[in-house]
Structures are given as C-alpha cells and as structure tokens.
mmJSON file of the N, C-alpha and C atoms, coordinates in Angstrom:
{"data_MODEL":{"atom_site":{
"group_PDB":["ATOM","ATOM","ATOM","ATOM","ATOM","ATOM","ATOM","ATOM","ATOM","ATOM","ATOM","ATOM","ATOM","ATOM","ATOM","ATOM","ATOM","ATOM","ATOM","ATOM","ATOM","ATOM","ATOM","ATOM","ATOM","ATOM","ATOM","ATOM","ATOM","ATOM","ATOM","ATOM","ATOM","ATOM","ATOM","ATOM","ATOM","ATOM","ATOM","ATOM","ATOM","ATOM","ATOM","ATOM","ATOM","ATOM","ATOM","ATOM","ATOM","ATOM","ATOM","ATOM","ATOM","ATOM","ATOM","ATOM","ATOM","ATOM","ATOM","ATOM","ATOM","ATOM","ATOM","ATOM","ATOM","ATOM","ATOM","ATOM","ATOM","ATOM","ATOM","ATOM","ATOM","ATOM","ATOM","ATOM","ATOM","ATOM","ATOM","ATOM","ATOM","ATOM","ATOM","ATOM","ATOM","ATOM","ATOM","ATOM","ATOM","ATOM","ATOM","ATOM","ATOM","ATOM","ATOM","ATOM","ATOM","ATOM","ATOM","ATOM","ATOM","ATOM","ATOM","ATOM","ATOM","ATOM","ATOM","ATOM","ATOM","ATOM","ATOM","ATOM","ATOM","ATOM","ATOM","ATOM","ATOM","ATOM","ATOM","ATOM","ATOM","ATOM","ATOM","ATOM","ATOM","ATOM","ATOM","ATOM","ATOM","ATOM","ATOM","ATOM","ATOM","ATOM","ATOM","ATOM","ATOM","ATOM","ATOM","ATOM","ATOM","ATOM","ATOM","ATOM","ATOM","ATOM","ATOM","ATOM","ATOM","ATOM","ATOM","ATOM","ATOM","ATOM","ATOM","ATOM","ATOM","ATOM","ATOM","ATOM","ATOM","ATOM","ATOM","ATOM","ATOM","ATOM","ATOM","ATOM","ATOM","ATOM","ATOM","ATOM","ATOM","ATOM","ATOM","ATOM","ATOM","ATOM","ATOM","ATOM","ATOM","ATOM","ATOM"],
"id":[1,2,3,4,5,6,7,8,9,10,11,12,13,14,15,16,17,18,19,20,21,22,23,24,25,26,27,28,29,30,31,32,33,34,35,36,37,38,39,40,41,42,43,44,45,46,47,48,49,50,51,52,53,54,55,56,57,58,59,60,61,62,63,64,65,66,67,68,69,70,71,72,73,74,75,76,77,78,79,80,81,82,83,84,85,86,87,88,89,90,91,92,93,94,95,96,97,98,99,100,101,102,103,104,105,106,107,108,109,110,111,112,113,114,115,116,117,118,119,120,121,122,123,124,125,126,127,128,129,130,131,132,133,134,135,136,137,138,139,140,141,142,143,144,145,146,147,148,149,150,151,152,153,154,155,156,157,158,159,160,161,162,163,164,165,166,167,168,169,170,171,172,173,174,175,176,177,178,179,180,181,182,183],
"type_symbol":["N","C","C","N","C","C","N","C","C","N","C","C","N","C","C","N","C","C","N","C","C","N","C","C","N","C","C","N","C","C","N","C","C","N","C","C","N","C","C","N","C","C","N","C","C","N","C","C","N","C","C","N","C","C","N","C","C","N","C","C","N","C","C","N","C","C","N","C","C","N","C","C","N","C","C","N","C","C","N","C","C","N","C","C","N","C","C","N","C","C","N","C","C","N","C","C","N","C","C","N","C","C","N","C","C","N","C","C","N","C","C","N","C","C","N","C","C","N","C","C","N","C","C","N","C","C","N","C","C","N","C","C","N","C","C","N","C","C","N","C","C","N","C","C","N","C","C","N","C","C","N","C","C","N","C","C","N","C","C","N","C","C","N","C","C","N","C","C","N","C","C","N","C","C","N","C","C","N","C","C","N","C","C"],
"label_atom_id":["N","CA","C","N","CA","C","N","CA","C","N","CA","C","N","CA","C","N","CA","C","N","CA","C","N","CA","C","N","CA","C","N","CA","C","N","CA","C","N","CA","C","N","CA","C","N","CA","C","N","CA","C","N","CA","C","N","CA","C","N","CA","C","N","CA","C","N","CA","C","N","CA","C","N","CA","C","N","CA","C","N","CA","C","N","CA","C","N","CA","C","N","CA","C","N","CA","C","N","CA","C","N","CA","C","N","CA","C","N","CA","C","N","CA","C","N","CA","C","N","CA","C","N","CA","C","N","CA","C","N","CA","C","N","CA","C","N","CA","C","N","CA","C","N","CA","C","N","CA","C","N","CA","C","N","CA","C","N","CA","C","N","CA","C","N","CA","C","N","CA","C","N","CA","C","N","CA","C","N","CA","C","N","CA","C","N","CA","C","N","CA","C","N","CA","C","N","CA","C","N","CA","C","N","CA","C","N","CA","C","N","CA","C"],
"label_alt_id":[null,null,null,null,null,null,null,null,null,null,null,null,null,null,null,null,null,null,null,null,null,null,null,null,null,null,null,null,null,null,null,null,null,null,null,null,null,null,null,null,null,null,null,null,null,null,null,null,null,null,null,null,null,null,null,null,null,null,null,null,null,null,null,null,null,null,null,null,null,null,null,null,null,null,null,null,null,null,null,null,null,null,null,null,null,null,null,null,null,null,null,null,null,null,null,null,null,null,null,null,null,null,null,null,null,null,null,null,null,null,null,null,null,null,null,null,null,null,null,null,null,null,null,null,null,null,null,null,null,null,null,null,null,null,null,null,null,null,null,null,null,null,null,null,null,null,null,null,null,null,null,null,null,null,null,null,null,null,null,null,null,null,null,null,null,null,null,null,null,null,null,null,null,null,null,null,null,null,null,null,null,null,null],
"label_comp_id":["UNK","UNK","UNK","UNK","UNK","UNK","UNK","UNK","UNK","UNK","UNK","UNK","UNK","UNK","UNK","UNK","UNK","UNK","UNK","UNK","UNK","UNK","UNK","UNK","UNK","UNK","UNK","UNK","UNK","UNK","UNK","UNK","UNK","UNK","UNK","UNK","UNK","UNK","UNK","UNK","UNK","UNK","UNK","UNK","UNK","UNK","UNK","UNK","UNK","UNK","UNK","UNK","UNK","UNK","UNK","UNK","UNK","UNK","UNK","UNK","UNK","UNK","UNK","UNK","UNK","UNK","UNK","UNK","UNK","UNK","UNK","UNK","UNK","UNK","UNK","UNK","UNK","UNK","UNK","UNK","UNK","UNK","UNK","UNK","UNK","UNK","UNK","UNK","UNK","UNK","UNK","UNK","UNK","UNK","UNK","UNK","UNK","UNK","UNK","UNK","UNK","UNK","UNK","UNK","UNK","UNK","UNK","UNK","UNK","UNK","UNK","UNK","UNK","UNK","UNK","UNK","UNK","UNK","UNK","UNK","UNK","UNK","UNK","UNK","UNK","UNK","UNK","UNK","UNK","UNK","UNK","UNK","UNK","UNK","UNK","UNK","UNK","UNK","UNK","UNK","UNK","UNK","UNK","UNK","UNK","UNK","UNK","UNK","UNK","UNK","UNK","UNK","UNK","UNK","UNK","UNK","UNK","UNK","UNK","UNK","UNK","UNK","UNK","UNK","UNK","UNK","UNK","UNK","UNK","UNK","UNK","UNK","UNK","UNK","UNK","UNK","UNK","UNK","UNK","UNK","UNK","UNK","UNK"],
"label_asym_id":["A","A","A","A","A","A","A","A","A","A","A","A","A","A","A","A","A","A","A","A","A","A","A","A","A","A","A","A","A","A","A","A","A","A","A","A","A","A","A","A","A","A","A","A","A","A","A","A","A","A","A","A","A","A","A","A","A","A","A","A","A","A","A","A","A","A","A","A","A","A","A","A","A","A","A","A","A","A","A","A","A","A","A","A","A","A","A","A","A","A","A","A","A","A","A","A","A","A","A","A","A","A","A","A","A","A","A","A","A","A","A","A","A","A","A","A","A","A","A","A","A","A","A","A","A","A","A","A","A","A","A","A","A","A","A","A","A","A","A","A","A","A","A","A","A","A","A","A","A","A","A","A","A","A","A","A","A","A","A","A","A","A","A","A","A","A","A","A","A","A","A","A","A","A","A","A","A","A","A","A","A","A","A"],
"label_entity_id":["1","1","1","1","1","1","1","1","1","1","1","1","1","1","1","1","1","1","1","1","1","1","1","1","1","1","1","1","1","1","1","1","1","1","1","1","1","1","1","1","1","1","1","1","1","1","1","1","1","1","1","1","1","1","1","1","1","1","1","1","1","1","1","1","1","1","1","1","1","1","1","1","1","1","1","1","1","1","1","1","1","1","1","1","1","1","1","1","1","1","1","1","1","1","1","1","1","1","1","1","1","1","1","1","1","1","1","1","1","1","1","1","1","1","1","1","1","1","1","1","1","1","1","1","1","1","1","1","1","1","1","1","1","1","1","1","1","1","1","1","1","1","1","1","1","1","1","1","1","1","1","1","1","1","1","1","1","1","1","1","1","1","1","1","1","1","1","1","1","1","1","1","1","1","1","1","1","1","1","1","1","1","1"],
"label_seq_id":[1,1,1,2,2,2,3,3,3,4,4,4,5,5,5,6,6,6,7,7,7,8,8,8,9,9,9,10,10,10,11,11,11,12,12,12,13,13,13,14,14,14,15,15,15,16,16,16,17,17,17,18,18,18,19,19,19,20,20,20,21,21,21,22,22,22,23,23,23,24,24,24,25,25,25,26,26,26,27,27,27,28,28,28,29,29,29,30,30,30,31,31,31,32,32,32,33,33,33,34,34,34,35,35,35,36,36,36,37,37,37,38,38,38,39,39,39,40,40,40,41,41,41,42,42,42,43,43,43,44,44,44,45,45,45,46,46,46,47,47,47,48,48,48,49,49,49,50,50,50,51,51,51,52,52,52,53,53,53,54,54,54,55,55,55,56,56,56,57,57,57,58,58,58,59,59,59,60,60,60,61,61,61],
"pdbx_PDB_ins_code":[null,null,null,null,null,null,null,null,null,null,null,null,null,null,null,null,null,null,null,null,null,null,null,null,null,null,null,null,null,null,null,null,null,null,null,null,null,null,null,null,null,null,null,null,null,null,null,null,null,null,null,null,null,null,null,null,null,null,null,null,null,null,null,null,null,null,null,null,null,null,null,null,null,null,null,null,null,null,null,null,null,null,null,null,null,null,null,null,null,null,null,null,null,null,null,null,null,null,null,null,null,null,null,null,null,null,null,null,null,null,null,null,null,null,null,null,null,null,null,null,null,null,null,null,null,null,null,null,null,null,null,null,null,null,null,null,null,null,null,null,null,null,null,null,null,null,null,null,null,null,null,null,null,null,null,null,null,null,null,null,null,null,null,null,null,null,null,null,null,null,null,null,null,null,null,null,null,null,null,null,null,null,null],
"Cartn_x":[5.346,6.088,5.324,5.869,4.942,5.685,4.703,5.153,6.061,7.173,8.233,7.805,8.367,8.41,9.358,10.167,11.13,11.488,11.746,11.996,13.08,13.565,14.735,14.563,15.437,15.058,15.001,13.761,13.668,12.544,12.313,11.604,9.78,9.232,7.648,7.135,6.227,5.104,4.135,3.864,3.135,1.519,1.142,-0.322,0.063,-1.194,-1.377,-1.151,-0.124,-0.264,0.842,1.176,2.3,3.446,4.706,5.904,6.601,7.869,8.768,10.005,10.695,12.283,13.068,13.581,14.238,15.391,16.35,17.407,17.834,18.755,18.592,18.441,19.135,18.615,17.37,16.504,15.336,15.156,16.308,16.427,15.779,15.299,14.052,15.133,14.846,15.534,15.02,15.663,15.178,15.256,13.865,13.075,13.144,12.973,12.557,11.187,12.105,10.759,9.867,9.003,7.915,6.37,6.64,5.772,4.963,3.969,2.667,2.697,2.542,2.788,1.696,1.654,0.133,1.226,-0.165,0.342,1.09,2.472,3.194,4.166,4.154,5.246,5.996,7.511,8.811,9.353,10.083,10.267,11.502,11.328,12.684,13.953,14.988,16.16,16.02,16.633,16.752,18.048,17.421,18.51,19.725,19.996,22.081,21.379,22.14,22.543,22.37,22.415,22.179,20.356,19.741,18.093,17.44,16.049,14.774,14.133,12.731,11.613,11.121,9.837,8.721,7.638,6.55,4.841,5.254,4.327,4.526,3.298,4.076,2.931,1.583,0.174,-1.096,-1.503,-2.105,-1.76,-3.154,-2.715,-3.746,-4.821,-6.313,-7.434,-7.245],
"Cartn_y":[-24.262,-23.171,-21.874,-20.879,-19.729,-18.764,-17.544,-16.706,-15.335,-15.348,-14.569,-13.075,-12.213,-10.92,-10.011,-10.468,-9.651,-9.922,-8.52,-8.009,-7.875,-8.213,-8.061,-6.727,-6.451,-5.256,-6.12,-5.927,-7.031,-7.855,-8.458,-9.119,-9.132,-9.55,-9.114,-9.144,-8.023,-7.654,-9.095,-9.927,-10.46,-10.335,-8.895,-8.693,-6.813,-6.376,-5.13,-4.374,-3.458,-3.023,-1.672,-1.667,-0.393,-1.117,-0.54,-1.197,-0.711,-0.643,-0.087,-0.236,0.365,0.063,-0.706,-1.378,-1.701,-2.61,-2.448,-2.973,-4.362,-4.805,-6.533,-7.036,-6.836,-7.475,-6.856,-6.566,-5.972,-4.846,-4.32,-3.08,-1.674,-0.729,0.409,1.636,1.872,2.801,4.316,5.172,6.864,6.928,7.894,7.888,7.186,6.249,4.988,5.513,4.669,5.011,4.577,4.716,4.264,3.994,3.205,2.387,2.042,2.344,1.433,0.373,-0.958,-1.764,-1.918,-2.443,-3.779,-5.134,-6.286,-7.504,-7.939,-8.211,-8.731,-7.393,-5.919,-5.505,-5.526,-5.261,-5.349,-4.239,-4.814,-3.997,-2.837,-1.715,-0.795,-1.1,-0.374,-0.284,0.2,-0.63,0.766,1.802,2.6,3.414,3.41,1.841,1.264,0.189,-0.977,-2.035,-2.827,-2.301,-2.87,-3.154,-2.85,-2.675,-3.522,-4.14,-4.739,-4.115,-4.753,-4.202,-4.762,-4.699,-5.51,-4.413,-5.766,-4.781,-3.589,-2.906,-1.318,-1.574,-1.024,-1.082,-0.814,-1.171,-0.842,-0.186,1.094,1.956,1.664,1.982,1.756,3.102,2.817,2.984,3.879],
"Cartn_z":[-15.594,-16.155,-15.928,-15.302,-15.092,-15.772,-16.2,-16.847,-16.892,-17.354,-17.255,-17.165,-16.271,-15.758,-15.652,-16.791,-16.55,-18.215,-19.038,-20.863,-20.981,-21.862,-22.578,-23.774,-23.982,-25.436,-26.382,-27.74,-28.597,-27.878,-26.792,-26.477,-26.927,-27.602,-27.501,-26.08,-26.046,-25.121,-24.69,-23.728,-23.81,-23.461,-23.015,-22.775,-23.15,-23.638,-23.711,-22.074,-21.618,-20.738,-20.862,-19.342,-18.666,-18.401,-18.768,-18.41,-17.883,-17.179,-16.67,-16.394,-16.177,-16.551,-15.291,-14.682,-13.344,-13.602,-12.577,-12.97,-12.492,-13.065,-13.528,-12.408,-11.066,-9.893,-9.419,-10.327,-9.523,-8.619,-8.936,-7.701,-8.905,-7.922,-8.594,-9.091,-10.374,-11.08,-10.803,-10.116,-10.279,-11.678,-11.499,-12.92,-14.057,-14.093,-14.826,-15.896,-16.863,-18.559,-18.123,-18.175,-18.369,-19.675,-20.438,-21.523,-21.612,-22.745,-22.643,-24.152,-24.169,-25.022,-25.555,-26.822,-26.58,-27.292,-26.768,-26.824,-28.524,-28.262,-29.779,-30.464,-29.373,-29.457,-29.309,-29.953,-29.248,-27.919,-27.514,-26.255,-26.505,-26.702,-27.234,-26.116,-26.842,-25.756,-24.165,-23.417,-21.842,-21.98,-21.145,-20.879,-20.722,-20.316,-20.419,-19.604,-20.091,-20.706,-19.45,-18.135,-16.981,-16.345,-17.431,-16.902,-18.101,-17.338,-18.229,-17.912,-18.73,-18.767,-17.902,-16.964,-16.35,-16.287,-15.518,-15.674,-14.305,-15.152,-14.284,-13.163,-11.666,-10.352,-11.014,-10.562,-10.782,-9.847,-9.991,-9.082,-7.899,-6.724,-5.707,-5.522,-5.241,-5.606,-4.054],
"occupancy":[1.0,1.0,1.0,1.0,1.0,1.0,1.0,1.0,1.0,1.0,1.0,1.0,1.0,1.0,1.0,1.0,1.0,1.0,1.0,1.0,1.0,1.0,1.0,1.0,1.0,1.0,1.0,1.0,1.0,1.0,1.0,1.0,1.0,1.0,1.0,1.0,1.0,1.0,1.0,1.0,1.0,1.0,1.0,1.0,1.0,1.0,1.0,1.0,1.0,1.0,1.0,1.0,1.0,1.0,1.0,1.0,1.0,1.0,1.0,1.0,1.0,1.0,1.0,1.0,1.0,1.0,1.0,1.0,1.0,1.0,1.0,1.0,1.0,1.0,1.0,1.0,1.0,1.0,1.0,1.0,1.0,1.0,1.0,1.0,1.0,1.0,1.0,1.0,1.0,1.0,1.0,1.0,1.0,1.0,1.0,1.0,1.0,1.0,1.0,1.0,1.0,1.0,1.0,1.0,1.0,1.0,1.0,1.0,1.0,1.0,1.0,1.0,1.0,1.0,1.0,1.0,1.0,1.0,1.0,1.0,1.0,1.0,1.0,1.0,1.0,1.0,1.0,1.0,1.0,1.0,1.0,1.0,1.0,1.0,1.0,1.0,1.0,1.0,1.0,1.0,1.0,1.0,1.0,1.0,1.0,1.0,1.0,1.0,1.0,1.0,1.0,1.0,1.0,1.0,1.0,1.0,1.0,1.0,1.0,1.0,1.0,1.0,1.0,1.0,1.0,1.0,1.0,1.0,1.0,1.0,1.0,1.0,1.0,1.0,1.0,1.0,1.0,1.0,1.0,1.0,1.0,1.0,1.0],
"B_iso_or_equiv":[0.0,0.0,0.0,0.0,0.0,0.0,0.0,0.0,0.0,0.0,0.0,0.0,0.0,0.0,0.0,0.0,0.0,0.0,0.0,0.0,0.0,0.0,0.0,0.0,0.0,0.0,0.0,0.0,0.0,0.0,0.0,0.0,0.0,0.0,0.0,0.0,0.0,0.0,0.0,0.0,0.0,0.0,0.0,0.0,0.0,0.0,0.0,0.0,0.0,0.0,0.0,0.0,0.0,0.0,0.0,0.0,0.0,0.0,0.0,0.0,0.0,0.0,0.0,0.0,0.0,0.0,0.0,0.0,0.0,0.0,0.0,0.0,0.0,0.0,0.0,0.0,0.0,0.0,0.0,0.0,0.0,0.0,0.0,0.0,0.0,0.0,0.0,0.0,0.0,0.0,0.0,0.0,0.0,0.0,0.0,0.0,0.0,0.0,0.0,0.0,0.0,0.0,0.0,0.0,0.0,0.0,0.0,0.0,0.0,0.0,0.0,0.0,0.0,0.0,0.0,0.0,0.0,0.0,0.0,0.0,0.0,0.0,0.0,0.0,0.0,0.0,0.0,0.0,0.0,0.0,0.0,0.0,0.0,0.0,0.0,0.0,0.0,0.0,0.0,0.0,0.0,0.0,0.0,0.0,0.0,0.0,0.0,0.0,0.0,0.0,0.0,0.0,0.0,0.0,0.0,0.0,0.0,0.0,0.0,0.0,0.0,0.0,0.0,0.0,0.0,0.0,0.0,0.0,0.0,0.0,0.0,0.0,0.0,0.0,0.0,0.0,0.0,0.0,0.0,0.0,0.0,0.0,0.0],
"pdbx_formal_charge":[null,null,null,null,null,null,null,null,null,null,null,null,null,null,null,null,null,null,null,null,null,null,null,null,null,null,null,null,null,null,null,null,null,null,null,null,null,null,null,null,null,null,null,null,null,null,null,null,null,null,null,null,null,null,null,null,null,null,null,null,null,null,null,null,null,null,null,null,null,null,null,null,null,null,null,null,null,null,null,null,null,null,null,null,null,null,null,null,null,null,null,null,null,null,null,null,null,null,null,null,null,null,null,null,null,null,null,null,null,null,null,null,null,null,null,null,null,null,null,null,null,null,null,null,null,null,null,null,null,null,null,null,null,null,null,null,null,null,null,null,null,null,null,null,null,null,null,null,null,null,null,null,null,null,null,null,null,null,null,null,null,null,null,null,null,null,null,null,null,null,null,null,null,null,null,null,null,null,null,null,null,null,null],
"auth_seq_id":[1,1,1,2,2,2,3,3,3,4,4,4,5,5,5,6,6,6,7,7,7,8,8,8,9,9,9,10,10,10,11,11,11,12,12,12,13,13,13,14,14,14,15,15,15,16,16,16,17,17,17,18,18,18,19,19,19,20,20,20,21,21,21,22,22,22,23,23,23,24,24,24,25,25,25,26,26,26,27,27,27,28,28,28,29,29,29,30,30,30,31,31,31,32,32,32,33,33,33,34,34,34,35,35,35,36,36,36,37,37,37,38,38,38,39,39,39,40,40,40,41,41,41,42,42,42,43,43,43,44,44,44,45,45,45,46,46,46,47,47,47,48,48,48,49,49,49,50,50,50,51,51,51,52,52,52,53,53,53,54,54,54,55,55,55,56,56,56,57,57,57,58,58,58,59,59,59,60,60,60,61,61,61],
"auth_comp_id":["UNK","UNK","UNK","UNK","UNK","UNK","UNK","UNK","UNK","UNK","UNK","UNK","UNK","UNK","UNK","UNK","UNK","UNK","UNK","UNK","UNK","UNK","UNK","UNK","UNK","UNK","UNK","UNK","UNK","UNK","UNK","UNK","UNK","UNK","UNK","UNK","UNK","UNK","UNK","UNK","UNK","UNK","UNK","UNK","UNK","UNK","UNK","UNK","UNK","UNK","UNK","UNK","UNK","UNK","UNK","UNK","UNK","UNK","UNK","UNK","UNK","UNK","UNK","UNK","UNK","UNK","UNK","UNK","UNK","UNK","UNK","UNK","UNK","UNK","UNK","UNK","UNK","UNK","UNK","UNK","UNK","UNK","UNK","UNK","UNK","UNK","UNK","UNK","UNK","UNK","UNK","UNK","UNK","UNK","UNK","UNK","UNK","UNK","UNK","UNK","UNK","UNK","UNK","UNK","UNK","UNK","UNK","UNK","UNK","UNK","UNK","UNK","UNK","UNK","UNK","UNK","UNK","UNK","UNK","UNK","UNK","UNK","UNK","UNK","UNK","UNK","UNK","UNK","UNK","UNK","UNK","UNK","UNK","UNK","UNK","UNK","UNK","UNK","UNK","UNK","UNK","UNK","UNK","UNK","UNK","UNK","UNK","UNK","UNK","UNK","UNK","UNK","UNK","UNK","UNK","UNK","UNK","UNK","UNK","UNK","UNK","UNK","UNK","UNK","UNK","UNK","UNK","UNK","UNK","UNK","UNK","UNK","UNK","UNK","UNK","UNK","UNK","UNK","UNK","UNK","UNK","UNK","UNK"],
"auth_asym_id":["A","A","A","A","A","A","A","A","A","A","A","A","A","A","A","A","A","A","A","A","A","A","A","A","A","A","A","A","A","A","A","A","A","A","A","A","A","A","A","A","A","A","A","A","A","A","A","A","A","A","A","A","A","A","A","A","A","A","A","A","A","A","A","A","A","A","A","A","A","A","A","A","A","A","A","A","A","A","A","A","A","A","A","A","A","A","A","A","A","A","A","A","A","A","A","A","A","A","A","A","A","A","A","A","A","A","A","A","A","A","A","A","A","A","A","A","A","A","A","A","A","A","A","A","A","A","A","A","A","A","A","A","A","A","A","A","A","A","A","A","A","A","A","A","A","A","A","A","A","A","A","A","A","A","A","A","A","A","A","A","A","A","A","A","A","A","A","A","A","A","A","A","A","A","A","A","A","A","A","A","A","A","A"],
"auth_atom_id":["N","CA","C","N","CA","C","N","CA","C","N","CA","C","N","CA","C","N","CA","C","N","CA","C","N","CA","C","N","CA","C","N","CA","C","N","CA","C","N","CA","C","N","CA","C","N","CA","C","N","CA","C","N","CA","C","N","CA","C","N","CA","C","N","CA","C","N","CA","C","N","CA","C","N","CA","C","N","CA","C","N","CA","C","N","CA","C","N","CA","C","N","CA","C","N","CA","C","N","CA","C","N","CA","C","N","CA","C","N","CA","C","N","CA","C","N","CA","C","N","CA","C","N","CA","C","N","CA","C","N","CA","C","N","CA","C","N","CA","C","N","CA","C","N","CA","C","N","CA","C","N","CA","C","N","CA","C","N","CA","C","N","CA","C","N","CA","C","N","CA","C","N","CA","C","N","CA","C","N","CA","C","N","CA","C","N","CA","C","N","CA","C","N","CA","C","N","CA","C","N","CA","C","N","CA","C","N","CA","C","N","CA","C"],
"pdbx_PDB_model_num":[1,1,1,1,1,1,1,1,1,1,1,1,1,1,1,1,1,1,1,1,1,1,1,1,1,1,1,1,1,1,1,1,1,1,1,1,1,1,1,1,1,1,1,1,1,1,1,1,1,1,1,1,1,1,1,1,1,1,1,1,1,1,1,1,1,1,1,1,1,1,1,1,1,1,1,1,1,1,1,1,1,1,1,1,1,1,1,1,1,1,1,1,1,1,1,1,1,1,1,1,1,1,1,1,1,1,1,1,1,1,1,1,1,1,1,1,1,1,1,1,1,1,1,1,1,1,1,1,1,1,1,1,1,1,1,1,1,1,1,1,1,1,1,1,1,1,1,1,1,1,1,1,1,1,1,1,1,1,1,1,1,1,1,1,1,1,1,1,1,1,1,1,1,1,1,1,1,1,1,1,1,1,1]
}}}
C-alpha cells in the first residue's frame, strides 16, 4: 500500500510541508493556492470543487 498524494478538503495533512492546488486529473492550475500544513491538519476548501490538494514541487537548487 503506498502512500496517497492526492487531498481531499477535510482530509488531514500527512507530513508537515507545502501544498498545492491541481486539478483532479492532475492537470496544473494557473495560479494555484499554495499552503503550508503541518502534520494532522485539515486540508481547507479549493477554489471549486474540481481540484485537490497535493505536495507542492521542491524547488531546484
């Protein structure tokens, strides 16, 4: 069982991090929320009803 990557609103946070908004088939939202959680928060609403949450890119060095 590997671990889910993709939030529901309501959902808890499962690690302290950055989140971001994208839409249900995974396709990249112009200007997309962007969140910082920690682990055992709930995940607020998106912007409409067609988008989750997932971990936000880590940005390259």
């Amino acid at each position: 069982m590997g671990q889910n990557h993709r939030f529901k609103p309501g959902n808890k946070a499962p690690n302290n991090g950055n989140y971001v908004e994208v839409g249900v088939g995974g396709s990249m939202v112009v200007n997309p929320r962007n969140i910082h959680l920690n682990a055992g928060e709930p995940f607020p609403e998106t912007s409409n009803h067609e988008r989750q949450w997932t971990y936000a890119p880590k940005p390259q060095h």
